[in-house]
VEXSE-851279 format. One line per field, with one value per residue (C-alpha): residue number from 1; residue in one letter; y, z, x. Coordinates in steps of 0.25 Angstrom, whole numbers, plus 5000, padded with zeros to 4 digits. Each point is the difference from the previous one (the first is absolute). Example, Ala and Ser with C-alpha at 12.3 -4.5 7.8 and 13.67 -1.06 7.14 Angstrom:
% residues 2
seq (1, 2)
type (A, S)
y (4982, 5014)
z (5031, 4998)
x (5049, 5006)
% end
This chain:
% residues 436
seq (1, 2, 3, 4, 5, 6, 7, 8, 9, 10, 11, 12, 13, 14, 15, 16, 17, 18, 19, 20, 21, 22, 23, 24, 25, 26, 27, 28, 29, 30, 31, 32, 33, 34, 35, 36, 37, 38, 39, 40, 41, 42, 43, 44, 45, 46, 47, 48, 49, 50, 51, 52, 53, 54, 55, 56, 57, 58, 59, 60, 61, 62, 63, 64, 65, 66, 67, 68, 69, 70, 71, 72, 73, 74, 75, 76, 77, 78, 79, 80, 81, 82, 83, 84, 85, 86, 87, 88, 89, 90, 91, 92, 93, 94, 95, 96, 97, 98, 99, 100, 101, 102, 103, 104, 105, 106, 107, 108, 109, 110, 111, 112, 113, 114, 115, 116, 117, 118, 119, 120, 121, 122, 123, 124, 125, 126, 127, 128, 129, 130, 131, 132, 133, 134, 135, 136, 137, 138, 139, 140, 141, 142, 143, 144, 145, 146, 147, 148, 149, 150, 151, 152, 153, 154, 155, 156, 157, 158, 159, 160, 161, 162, 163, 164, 165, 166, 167, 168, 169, 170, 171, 172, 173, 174, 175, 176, 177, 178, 179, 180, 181, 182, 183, 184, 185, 186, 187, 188, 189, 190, 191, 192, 193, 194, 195, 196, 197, 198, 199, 200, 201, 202, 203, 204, 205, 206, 207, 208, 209, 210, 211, 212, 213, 214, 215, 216, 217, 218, 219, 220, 221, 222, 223, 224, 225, 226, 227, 228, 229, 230, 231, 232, 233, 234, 235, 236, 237, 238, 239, 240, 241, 242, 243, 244, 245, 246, 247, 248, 249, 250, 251, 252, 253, 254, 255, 256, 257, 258, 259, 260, 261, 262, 263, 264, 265, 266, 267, 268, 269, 270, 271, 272, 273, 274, 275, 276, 277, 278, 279, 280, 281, 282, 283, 284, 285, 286, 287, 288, 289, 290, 291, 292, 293, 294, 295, 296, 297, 298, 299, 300, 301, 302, 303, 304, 305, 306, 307, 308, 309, 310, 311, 312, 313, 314, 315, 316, 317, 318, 319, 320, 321, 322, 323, 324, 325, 326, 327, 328, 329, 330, 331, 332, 333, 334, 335, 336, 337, 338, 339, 340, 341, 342, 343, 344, 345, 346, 347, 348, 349, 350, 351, 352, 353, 354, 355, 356, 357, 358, 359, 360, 361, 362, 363, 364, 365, 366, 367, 368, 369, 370, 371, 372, 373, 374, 375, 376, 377, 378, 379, 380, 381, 382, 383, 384, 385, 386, 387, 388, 389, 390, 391, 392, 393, 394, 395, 396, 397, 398, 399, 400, 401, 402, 403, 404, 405, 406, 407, 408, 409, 410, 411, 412, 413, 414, 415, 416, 417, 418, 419, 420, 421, 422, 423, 424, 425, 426, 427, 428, 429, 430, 431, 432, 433, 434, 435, 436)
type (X, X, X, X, X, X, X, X, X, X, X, X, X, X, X, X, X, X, X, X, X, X, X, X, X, X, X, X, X, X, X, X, X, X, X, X, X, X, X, X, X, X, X, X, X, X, X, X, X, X, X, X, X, X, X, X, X, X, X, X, X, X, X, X, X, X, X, X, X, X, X, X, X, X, X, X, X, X, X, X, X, X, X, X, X, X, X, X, X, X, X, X, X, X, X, X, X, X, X, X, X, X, X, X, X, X, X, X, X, X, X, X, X, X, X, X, X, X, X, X, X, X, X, X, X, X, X, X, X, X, X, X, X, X, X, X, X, X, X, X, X, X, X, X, X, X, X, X, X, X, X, X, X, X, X, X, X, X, X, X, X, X, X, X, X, X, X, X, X, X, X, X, X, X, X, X, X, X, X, X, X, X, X, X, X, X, X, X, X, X, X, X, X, X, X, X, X, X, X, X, X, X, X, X, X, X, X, X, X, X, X, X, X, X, X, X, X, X, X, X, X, X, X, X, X, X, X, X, X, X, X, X, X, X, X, X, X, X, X, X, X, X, X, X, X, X, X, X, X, X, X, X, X, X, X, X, X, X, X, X, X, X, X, X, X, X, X, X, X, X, X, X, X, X, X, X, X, X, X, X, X, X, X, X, X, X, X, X, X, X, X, X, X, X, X, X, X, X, X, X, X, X, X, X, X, X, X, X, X, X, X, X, X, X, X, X, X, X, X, X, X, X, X, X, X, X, X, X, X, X, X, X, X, X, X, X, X, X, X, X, X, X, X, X, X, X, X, X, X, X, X, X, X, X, X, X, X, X, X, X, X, X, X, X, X, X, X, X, X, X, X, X, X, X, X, X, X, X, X, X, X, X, X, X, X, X, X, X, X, X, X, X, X, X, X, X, X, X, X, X, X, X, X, X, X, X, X, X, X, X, X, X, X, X, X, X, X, X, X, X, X, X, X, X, X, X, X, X, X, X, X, X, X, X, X, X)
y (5000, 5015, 5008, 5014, 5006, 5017, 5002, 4995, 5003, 4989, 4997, 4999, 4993, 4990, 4997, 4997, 4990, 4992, 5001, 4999, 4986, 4994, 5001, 5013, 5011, 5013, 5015, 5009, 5012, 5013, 5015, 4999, 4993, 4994, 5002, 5009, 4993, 5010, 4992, 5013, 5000, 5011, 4991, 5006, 5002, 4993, 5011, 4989, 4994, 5008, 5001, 4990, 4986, 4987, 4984, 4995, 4985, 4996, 5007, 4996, 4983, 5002, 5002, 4990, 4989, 5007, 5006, 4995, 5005, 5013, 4999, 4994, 5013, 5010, 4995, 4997, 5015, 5004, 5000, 4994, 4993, 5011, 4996, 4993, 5002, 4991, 4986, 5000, 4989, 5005, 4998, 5010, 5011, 5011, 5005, 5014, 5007, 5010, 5004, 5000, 4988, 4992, 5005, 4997, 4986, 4996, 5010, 4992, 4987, 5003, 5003, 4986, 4993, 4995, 5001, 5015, 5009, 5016, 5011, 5016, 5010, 5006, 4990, 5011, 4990, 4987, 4992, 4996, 4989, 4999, 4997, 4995, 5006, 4996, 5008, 5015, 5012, 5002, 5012, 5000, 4984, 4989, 4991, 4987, 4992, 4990, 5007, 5015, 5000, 5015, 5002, 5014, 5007, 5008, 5010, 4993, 4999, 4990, 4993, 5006, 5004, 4984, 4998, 5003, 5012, 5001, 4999, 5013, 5009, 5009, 4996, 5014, 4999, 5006, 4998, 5002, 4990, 5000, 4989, 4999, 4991, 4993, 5006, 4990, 4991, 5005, 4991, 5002, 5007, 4995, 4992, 4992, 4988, 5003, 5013, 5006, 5009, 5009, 5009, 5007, 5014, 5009, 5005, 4993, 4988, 4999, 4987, 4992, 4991, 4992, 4995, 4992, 5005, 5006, 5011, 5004, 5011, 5009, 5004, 5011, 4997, 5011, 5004, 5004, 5014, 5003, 5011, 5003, 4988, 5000, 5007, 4988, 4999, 5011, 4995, 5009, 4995, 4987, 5000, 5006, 4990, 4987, 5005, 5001, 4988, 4989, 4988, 5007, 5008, 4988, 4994, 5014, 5005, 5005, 4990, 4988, 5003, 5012, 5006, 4995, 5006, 5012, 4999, 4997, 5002, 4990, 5005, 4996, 4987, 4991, 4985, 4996, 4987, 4996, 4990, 4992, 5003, 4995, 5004, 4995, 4987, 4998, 5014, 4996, 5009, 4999, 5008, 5014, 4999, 4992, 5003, 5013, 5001, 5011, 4997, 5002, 4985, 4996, 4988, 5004, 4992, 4987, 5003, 5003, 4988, 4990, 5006, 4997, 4986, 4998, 5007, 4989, 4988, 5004, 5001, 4987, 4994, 5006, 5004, 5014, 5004, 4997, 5007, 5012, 4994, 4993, 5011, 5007, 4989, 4999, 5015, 5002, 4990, 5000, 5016, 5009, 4997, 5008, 5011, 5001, 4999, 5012, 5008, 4997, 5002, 5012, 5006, 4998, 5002, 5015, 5002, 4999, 5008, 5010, 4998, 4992, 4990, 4985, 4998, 4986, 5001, 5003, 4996, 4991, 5000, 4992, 5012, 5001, 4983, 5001, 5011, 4990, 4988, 5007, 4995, 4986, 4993, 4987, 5007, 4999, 4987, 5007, 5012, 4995, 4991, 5012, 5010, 4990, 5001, 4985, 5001, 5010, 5012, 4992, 4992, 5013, 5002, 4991, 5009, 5012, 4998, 5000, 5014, 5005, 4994, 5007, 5015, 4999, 4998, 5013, 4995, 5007, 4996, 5007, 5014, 4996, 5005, 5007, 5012, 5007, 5004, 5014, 5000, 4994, 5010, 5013, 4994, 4998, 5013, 5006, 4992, 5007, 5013, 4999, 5010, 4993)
z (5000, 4997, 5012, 5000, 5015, 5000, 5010, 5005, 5014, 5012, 4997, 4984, 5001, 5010, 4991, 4989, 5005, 5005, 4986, 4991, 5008, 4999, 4985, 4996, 4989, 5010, 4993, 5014, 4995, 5008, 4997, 5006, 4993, 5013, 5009, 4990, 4997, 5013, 5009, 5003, 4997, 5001, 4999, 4992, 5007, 5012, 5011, 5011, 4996, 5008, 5010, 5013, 4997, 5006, 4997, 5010, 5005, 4991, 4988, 5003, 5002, 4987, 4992, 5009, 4995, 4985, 4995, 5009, 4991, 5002, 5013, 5003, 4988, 5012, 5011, 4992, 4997, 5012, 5004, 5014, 5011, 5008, 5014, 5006, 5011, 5013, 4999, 4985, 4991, 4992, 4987, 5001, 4999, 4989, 4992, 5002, 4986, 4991, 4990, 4988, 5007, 4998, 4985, 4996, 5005, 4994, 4986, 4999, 5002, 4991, 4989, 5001, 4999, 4986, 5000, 5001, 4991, 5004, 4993, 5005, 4997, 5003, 4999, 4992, 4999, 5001, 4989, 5000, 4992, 5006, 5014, 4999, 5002, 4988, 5004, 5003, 4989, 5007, 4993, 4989, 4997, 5002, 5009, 5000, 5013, 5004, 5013, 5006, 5015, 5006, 5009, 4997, 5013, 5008, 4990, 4988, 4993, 4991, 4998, 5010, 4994, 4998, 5015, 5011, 5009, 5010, 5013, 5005, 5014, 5001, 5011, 5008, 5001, 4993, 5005, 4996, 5000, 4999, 4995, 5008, 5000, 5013, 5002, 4998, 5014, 5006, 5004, 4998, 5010, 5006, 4992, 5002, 4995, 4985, 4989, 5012, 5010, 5005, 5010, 5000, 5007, 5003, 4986, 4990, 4999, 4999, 4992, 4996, 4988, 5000, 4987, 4992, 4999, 5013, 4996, 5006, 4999, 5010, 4998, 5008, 4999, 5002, 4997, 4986, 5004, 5011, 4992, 5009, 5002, 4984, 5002, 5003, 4985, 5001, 5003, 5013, 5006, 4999, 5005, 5013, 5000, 4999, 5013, 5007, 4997, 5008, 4991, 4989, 5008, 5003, 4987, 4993, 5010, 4994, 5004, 4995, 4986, 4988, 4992, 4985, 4995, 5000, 5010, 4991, 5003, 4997, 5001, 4992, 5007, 4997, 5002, 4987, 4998, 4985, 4995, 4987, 4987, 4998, 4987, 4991, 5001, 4998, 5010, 5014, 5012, 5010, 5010, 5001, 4988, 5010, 5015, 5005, 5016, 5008, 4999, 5015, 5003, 4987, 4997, 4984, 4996, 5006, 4996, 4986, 4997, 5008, 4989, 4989, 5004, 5000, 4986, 4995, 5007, 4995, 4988, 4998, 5006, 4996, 4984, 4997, 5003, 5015, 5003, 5005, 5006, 5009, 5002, 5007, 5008, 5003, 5002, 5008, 5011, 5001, 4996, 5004, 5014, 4998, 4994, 5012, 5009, 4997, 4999, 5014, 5005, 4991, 5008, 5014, 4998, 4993, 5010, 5012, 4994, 5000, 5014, 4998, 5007, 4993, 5000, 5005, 4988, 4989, 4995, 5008, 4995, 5004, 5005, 5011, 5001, 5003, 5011, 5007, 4999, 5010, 5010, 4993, 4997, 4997, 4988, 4994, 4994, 4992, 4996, 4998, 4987, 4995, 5002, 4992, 4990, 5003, 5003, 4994, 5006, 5002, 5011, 5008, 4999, 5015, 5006, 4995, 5005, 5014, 4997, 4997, 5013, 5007, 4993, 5003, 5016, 4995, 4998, 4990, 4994, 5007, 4996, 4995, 5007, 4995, 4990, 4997, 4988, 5005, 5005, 4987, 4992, 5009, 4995, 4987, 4998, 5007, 4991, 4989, 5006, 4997, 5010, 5010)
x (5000, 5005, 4998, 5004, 5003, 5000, 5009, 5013, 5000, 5000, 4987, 5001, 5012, 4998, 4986, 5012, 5007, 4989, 4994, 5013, 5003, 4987, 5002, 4992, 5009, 5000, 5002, 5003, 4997, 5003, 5006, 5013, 5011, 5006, 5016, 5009, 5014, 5006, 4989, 4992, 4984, 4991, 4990, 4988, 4987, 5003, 4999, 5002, 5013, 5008, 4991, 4998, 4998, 4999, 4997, 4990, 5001, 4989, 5007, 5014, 4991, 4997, 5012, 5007, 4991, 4996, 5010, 5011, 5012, 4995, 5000, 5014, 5005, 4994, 5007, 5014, 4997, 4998, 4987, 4999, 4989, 4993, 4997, 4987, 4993, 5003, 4995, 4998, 5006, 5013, 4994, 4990, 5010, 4999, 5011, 5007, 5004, 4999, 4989, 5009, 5007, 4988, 4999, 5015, 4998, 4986, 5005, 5013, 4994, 4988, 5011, 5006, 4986, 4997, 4986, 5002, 5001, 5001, 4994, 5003, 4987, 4988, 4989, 4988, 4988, 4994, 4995, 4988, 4991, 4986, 5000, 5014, 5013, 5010, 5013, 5004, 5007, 5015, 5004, 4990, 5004, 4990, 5005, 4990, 4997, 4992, 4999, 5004, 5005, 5000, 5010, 5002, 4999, 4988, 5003, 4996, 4986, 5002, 4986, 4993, 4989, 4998, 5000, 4989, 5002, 5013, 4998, 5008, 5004, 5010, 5011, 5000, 5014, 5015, 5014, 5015, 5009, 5016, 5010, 5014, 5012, 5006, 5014, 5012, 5002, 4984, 4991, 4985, 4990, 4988, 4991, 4985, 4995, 4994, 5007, 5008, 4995, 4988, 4998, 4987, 4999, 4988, 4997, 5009, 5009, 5013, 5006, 5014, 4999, 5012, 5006, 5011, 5014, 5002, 4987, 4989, 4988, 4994, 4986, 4993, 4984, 4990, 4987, 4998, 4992, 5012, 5009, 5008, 5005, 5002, 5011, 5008, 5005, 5007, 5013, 5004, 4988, 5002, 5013, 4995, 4988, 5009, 5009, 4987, 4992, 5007, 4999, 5005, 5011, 5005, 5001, 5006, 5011, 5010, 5009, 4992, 4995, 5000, 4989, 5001, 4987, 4991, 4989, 4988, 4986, 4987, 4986, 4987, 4997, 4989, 4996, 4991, 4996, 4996, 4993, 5002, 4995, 4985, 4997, 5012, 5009, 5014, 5003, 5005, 5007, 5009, 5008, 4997, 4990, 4992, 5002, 5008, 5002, 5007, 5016, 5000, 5000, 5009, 4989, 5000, 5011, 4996, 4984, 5003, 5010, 4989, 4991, 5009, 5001, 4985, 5001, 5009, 4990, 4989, 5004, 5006, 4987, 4990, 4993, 5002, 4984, 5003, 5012, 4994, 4989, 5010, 5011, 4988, 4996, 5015, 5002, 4986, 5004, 5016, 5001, 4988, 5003, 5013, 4993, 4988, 5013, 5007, 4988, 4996, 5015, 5001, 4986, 5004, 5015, 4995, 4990, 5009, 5011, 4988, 4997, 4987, 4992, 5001, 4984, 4998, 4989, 5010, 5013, 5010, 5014, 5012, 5006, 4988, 5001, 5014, 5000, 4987, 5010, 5010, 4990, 4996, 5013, 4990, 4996, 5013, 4999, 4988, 5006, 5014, 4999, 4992, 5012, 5008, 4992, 4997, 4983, 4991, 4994, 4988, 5005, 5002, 4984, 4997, 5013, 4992, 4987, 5007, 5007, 4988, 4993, 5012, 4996, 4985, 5004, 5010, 5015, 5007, 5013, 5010, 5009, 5013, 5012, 5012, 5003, 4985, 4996, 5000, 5014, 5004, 4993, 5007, 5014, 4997, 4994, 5015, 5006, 4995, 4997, 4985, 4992, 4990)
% end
């Protein structure tokens, strides 16, 4: 079968390989032509590849036991296991790397698979016959499929209109996020079970996301209505920010590590989830294209390669009139719960920055199960697997209905501790002599 995939990041890639060594003849088909002969990459239209990444356990599983020479090319590269939480099994571990780590392995190794063939351009339409999707037009060239996978992003539209209504809500949240190297000889600072480390404060979140090569990212979280704390990008700012947060002090002191990029700012958050095409066959979509979550708690990676390898069964088991049909089946019960998750999260964790109430009739997040758990250590067998990444959200709902028993009788999750967001936003504002 000729499938043509529209873009070549993780997602796309890793839907490659599955189907070039199951036999299918792969066109990968995206606008940037890939690592110069020097070894830099821009990396066209790919905001988050210098931004922080991570490979939860469930990610890093599945490469291990699908793709496992892909997963030995990232740790011969470099990329290494992230810690687990106590009493958790060694193998459920994540990965620590890079974004465009995790791009140079899965491009390289896509590049040595025969049943690939790589093509650089902008994909301008799909064809059509009927109902029936029969290729796309690369550059104003016909390139004939038997099916069209769409891995091209959140930022892509390609055969929208052939797919029911996204399900959409804005993640209330922006952030700036800075890459630094470990100096020579010095060790790593503190980290946590899961990307690396997180400290929330009264009002924003401060964050550590370790990575491969002796990297790592900071990341600053507020809310997205919070301007003055916008002010972090400028570099001055942040540099007084990172000696007063004390996770990420820690981890940038000048005598552990050194700045090798600008600080760069992320903003216009959303978790979407899409469902498939029901109104033309032979158009499927994975990764982004299919469920966007709030980067905070790094489950994209490891949520659009699961999707990719239910792409790559269900093709190889199924006839073309039910693919969809049973992508969404798929997607409804193993990825919508992601999607309802951080919309919860994302509505208590905003209203409590805002110094609201957590209604016991309204959204719960983990943020709000996590501070209740302090005094229920029993729930952890419960909420643990689901941290990893290991349980879905759902198994949360039993814990949940006791949180909200505990906010009816008038517990509310407690303040955190540490810089405030007002003291935070008085040195920033010094730091680039902006008035109060």
């Amino acid at each position: 079968m000729k499938v043509t995939i529209v873009g070549a990041g993780p997602s796309g890639t890793t839907a490659a390989l599955l189907l070039a060594r199951t036999g299918h003849q792969v066109t990968l088909v995206d606008r940037d032509p890939g690592p110069r002969a020097d070894g830099t990459w821009d990396r066209v239209g790919v905001m988050q590849f210098r931004l922080p990444q991570g490979l939860r356990g469930p990610g890093r599983l599945f490469l291990e036991s699908r793709l496992p020479d892909v997963h030995q090319a990232l740790l011969d590269t470099g990329a290494a296991y992230a810690a687990v939480p106590h009493g958790a099994p060694p193998f459920t571990a994540g990965l620590h790397l890079r974004r465009s780590t995790m791009e140079r392995v899965l491009w390289s190794c896509a590049d040595r698979e025969p049943g690939i063939m790589r093509r650089t351009g902008h994909v301008d339409a799909l064809v059509r016959a009927g109902d029936r999707v029969t290729g796309v037009v690369v550059d104003s060239e016909l390139v004939r499929s038997d099916l069209v996978v769409d891995a091209g992003g959140k930022a892509g539209h390609l055969g929208h209109d052939l797919r029911p209504q996204a399900q959409e809500t804005a993640a209330p949240f922006a952030y700036v996020a800075r890459e630094y190297r470990l100096l020579p000889g010095a060790g790593p600072g503190p980290v946590e079970p899961g990307p690396g480390l997180a400290i929330p404060h009264d009002g924003f979140m401060e964050m550590v996301f370790v990575q491969d090569a002796d990297t790592f990212q900071t990341l600053v979280v507020r809310r997205a209505e919070d301007h003055e704390l916008a002010l972090l990008r400028e570099e001055a700012a942040h540099d007084v920010a990172s000696a007063m947060l004390p996770g990420i002090a820690t981890w940038t002191a000048p005598d552990r590590a050194e700045p090798i990029g600008p600080v760069r700012a992320g903003a216009g958050l959303v978790n979407r989830f899409h469902r498939q095409p029901s109104s033309a066959t032979g158009l499927l979509a994975i990764g982004d294209a299919l469920l966007v979550t709030n980067p905070m708690a790094a489950r994209g990676l490891s949520l659009g390669m699961a999707a990719a390898g239910r792409l790559a069964d269900v093709v190889d088991s199924l006839p073309d009139t039910e693919w969809a049909g049973a992508m969404d089946a798929w997607a409804e019960a193993e990825l919508l719960p992601w999607y309802d998750d951080h919309c919860a999260v994302d509505a208590t964790m905003h209203a409590r920055w805002r110094h609201e109430p957590v209604a016991a009739d309204g959204p719960v997040g983990w943020d709000v199960i996590a501070d209740a758990a302090h005094d229920h250590p029993d729930w952890m067998p419960v909420i643990g697997p689901y941290f990893g990444m290991f349980a879905l959200p759902t198994v949360l709902e039993p814990v949940r209905e006791q949180v909200r028993a505990q906010l009816r009788e008038g517990w509310q999750p407690r303040v955190p501790g540490g810089v405030t967001r007002d003291e935070l936003a008085d040195a920033v504002r010094s730091a680039v002599a902006v008035p109060a």
